[in-house]
C-alpha positions in Angstrom: -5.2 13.6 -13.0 -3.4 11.5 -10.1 -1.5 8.7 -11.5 0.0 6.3 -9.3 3.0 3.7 -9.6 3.9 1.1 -7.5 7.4 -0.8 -7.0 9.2 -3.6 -4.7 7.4 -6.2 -5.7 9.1 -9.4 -5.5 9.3 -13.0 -4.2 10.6 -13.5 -0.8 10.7 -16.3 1.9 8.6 -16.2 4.9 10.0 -14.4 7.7 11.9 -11.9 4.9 10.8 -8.3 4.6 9.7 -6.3 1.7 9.3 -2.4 1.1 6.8 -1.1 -1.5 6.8 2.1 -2.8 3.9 4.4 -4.5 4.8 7.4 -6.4 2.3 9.7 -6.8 2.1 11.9 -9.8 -0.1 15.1 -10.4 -1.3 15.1 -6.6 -3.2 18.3 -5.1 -4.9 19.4 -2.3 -7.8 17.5 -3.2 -5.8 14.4 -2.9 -6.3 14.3 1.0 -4.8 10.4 1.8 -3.4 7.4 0.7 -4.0 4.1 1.2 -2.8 0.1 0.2 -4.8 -3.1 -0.2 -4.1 -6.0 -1.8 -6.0 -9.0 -3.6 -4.7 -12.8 -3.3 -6.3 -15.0 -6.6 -10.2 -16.0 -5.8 -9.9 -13.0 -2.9 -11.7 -9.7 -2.8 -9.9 -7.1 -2.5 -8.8 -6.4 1.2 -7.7 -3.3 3.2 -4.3 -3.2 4.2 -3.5 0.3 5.5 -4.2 3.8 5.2 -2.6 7.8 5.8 -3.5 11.2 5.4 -0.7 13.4 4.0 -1.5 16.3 6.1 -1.6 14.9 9.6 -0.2 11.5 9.2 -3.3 9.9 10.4 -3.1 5.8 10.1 -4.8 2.8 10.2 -4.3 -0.7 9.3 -6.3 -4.3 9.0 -6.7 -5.5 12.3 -5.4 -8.8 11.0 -2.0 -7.3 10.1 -0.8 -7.4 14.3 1.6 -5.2 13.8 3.7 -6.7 10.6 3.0 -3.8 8.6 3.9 -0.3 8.4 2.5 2.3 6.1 4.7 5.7 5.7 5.0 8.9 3.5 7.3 11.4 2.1 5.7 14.6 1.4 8.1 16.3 -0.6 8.9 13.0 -2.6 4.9 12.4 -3.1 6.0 8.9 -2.4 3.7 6.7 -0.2 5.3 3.7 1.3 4.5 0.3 3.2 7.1 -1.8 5.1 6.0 -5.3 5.2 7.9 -7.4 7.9 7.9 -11.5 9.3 5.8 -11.8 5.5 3.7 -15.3 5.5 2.3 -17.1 2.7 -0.7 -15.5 3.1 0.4 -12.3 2.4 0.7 -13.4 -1.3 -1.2 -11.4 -3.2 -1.3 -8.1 -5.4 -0.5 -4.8 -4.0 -2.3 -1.5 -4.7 -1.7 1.8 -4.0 -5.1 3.9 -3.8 -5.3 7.9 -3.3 -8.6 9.7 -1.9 -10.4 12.6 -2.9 -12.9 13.5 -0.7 -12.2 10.9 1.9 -13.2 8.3 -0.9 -10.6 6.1 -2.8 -11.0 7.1 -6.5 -7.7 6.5 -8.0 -5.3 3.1 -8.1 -2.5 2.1 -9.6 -1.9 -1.0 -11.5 -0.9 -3.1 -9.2 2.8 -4.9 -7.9 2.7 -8.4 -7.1 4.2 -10.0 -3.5 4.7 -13.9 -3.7 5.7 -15.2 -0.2 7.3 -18.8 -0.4 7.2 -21.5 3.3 
């Protein structure tokens, strides 16, 4: 089945940049997006962004204005998210998430983004 890693982790300083990585392993057709949300300690889990592999379709958290950036790489299976001008709040855990069926069914473990003031 679709396992999912993801990298980049790390601590930063506000106003730095970080770029996380999912690679996707045993992907099909059936596998028709991907997607990244992240969960800061005592928080639900929260939306972050999302793409389809086959027409690139995006969306992200409305209270993300812009920071963010969610790509892909087709031939590397590799799902990726540019996080600019980080604040404190971003702190939390990353994961990556891959639909089937328009509904998010598989997740990786997990990378961890600390963001210092």
């Amino acid at each position: 089945q679709v396992q999912l890693v993801e990298s980049g982790g790390g601590l930063v300083q506000a106003g730095n940049s970080l770029r996380l990585s999912c690679a996707v392993s045993g992907r099909t057709f059936s596998n028709d997006a991907m997607a990244w949300f992240r969960q800061a300690p005592g928080k639900e889990r929260e939306f972050v962004a999302d793409i389809s592999w086959s027409a690139g379709s995006i969306h992200y958290a409305d209270s993300l204005k812009g920071r963010f950036t969610i790509s892909k790489d087709n031939a590397k299976n590799t799902v990726y998210l540019q996080m600019n001008s980080l604040k404190p709040e971003d702190t939390a855990v990353y994961y990556c998430a891959a639909s089937v069926t328009s509904s998010y069914v598989y997740w990786g473990r997990g990378t961890q983004v600390t963001v210092s003031s």
